[in-house]
N, C-alpha and C positions, 0 to 999 in steps of 0.2 A: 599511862595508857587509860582511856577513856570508859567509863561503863560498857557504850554500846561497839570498842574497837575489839571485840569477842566474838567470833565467829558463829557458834551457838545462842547466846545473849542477843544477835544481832538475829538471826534467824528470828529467834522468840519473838521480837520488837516488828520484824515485818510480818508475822503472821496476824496480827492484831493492828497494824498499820496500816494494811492492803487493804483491809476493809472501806476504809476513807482516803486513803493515799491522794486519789485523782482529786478530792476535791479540796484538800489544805494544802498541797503542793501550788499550787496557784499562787498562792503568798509568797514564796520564796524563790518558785525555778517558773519564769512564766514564759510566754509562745513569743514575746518580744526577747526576754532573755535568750530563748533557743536560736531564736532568727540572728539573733545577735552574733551567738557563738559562729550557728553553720557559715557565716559569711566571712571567719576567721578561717577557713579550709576551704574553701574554694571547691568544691566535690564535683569531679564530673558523672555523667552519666552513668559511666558503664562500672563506676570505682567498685569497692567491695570493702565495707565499710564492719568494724567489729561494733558494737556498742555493747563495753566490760559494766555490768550492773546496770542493766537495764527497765530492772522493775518493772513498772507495771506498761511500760511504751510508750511514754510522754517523747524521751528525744527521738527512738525507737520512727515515732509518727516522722518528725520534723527528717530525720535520715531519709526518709522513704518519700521524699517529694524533692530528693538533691540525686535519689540512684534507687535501682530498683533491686541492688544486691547488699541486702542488709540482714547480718547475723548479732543475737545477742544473747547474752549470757547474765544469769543471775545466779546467785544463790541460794535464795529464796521460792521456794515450790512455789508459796502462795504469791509473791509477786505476778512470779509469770503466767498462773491462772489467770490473773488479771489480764495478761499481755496476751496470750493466747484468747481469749475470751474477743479483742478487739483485731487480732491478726488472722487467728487460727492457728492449731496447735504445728500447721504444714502447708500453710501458705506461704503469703510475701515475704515473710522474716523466718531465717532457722535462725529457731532457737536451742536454747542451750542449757541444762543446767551444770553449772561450778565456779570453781574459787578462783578469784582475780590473780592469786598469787601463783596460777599453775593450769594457765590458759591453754586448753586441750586442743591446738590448732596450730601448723608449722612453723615454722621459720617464715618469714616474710608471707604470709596469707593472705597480707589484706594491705592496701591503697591505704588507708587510714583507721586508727580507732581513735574510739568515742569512748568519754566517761563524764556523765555527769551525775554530782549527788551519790558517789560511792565508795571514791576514796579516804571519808569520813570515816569508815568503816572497818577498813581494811587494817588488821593487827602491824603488818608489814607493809609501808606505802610505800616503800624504794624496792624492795623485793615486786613488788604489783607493777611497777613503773618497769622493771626492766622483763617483765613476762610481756606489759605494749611496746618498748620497745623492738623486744625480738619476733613477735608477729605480724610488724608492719616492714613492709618493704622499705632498703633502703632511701633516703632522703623522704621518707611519708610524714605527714601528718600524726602527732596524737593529741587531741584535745579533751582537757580534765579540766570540771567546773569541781571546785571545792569551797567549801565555807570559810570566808573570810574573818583573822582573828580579831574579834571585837579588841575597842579603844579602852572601855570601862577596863577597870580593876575587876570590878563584881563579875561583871559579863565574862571575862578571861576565867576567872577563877570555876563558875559554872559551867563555861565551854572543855575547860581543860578536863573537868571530872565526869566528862559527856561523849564526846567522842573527838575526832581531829580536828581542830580548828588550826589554819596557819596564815602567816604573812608572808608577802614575796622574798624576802631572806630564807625564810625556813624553805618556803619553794625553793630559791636557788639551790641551796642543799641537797633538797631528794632527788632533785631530776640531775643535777651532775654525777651524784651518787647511784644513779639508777644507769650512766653511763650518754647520758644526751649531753651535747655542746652546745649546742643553739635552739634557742624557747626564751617565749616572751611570755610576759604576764598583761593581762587585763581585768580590771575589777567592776564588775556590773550589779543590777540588782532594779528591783522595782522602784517607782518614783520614792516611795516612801526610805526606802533604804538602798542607795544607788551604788553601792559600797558592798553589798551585803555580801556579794561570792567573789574569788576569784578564778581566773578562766586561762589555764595557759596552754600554748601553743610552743609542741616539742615537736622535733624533726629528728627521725633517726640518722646517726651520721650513715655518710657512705661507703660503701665498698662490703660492708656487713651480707652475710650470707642472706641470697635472695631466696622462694621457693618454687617449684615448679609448676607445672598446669595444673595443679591439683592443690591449689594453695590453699582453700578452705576448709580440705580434708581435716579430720577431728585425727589426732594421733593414736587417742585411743583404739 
């Protein structure tokens, strides 16, 4: 496990991150990357869309020009200062704060979730993957952009002692084992590194407990 796949450790890392987050993120997760992603989910209007690790509202933004029902969740206070700063703490997005691994929201809640840039983080990724599976209505959408595992020796060996880095084999693993059938992988990235992340697209199977009118309800 990774320095920053610590729940505390990782907190620490974005309090001190949020500071500059929006402005070196740009290197890595950019507004062609996002565009990229959202036109792998096809979102309509009225969807009700989760976005799990949110930070500071980069995809957050890009959700909110495909549906006007957008909730997100970090665990980071000081991220979502950041988010709230640019949404409002009770505006256009509820937001949220908690753990990927123990999604405070029902049974099928939501048309589709969103995760980009966080399941790097997350101590448990197959336990995370089936807390999106169970809050997206049957056959939805989930969409996870992760760091793609460098080719180097070096690179692997610093990735690995940092936090998740994986290839689409390891993907095939967590998301079978998180209980999805059908997901595909795409690997994207800015011109300099086209490679850099990858991007995959899970569908919860069918027939899975749907939720009621009240599907965004927190259970808490």
């Amino acid at each position: 496990m990774g320095l920053l796949e610590d729940k505390a450790r990782a907190r620490l890392f974005y309090k001190y991150l949020s500071k500059v987050y929006d402005r070196v993120n740009p290197f890595v997760w950019n507004e062609e990357m996002r565009a990229q992603a959202l036109d792998l989910i096809d979102l309509d209007g009225d969807d009700r869309v989760l976005d799990v690790g949110c930070g500071t509202g980069f995809a957050t933004e890009g959700l909110l020009g495909e549906t006007e029902h957008v909730y997100g969740l970090d665990q980071s206070p000081h991220q979502l200062e950041k988010a709230y700063a640019k949404f409002g703490k009770r505006g256009a997005v509820q937001f949220a704060l908690g753990d990927a691994e123990r999604l405070p929201y029902r049974d099928g809640a939501f048309d589709a979730v969103w995760s980009s840039g966080s399941i790097e983080y997350w101590p448990d990724p197959v336990a995370a993957l089936e807390e999106c599976r169970r809050v997206v209505e049957p056959g939805g959408p989930v969409l996870i952009v992760g760091p793609n595992y460098p080719r180097s020796t070096a690179l692997q060996k610093l990735a690995d002692a940092i936090m998740l880095f994986y290839d689409e084999e390891e993907a095939d693993r967590m998301f079978r084992a998180a209980g999805f059938e059908e997901f595909e992988h795409h690997l994207m990235g800015p011109s300099y590194s086209p490679e850099i992340a990858i991007t995959t697209v899970a569908y919860a199977p069918e027939g899975e407990t749907d939720g009621d009118d009240e599907r965004a309800e927190t259970t808490a």
